[in-house]
N, C-alpha and C positions, 0 to 999 in steps of 0.2 A: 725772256719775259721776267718783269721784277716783281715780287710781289711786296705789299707795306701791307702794314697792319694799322690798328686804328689808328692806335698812338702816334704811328710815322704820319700819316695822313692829316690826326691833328694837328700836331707840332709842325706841320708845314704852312695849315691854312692859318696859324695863330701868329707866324713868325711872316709868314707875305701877305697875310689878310686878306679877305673875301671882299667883294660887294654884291649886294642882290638889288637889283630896282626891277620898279615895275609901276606900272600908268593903270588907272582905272577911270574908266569915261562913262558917264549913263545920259545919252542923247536921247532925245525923243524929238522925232519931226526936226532932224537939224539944228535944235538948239539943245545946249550942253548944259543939262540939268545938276551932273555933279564930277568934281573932278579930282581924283586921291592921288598925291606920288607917293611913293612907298619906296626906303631907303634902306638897305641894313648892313649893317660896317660889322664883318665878326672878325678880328684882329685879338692881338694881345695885348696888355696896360702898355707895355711900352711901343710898341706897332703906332697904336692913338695916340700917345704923349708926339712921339717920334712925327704922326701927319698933325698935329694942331689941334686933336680932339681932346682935350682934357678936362671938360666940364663938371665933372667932379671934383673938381679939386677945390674948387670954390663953395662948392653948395655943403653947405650945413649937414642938410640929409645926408649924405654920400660920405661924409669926412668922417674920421673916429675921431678928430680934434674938435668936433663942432662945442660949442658950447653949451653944457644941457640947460642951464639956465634959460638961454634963449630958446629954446625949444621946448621948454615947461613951459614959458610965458605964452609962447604964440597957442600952444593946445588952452589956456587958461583964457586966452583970449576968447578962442574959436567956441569953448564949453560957453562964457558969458555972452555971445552972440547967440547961440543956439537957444537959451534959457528967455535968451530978452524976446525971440522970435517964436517963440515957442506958447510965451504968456499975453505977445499981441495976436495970436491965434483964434478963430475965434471958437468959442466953445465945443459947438457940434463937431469943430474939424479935429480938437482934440479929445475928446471921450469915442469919436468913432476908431483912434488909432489906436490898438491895442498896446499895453507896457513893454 
């Protein structure tokens, strides 16, 4: 009998990677009300690079290279839609929401 320890055990699932699915179904009277699949890949950076999953590599958010400029502007953006949405509100809805 072999025994591993965590680290062996992780270092195995991160280097041949996991998958977990699973279905969820909410039928009532034989028609199907709602339907989840559920996916979860637990690998390592190069495991995902290595099967095609690399979607960080692109996205702004995820990258240390993103550019802050663009990501100042889009939150500037998102503050002067909140402000313009905020002031077509009407009264009552805003003195009921506390600061």
């Amino acid at each position: 009998m072999q025994s591993s320890t965590l680290s062996d055990v992780l270092e195995r699932v991160l280097d041949k990677g996991i998958v977990i699915a699973g279905d969820i179904k909410i039928k009532l009277v034989d028609i199907e009300l709602l339907s989840i699949q559920i996916r979860l890949v637990i690998c390592s950076v190069d495991k995902a690079k290595e099967m095609g999953m690399d979607w960080w590599v692109n996205n702004p958010v995820f990258c240390s290279q993103a550019p802050q400029g663009q990501l100042e502007a889009s939150l500037s953006r998102i503050d002067e839609r909140l402000a313009r949405l905020e002031a077509s509100a009407p009264r009552e809805a805003r003195e009921a929401v506390p600061a």
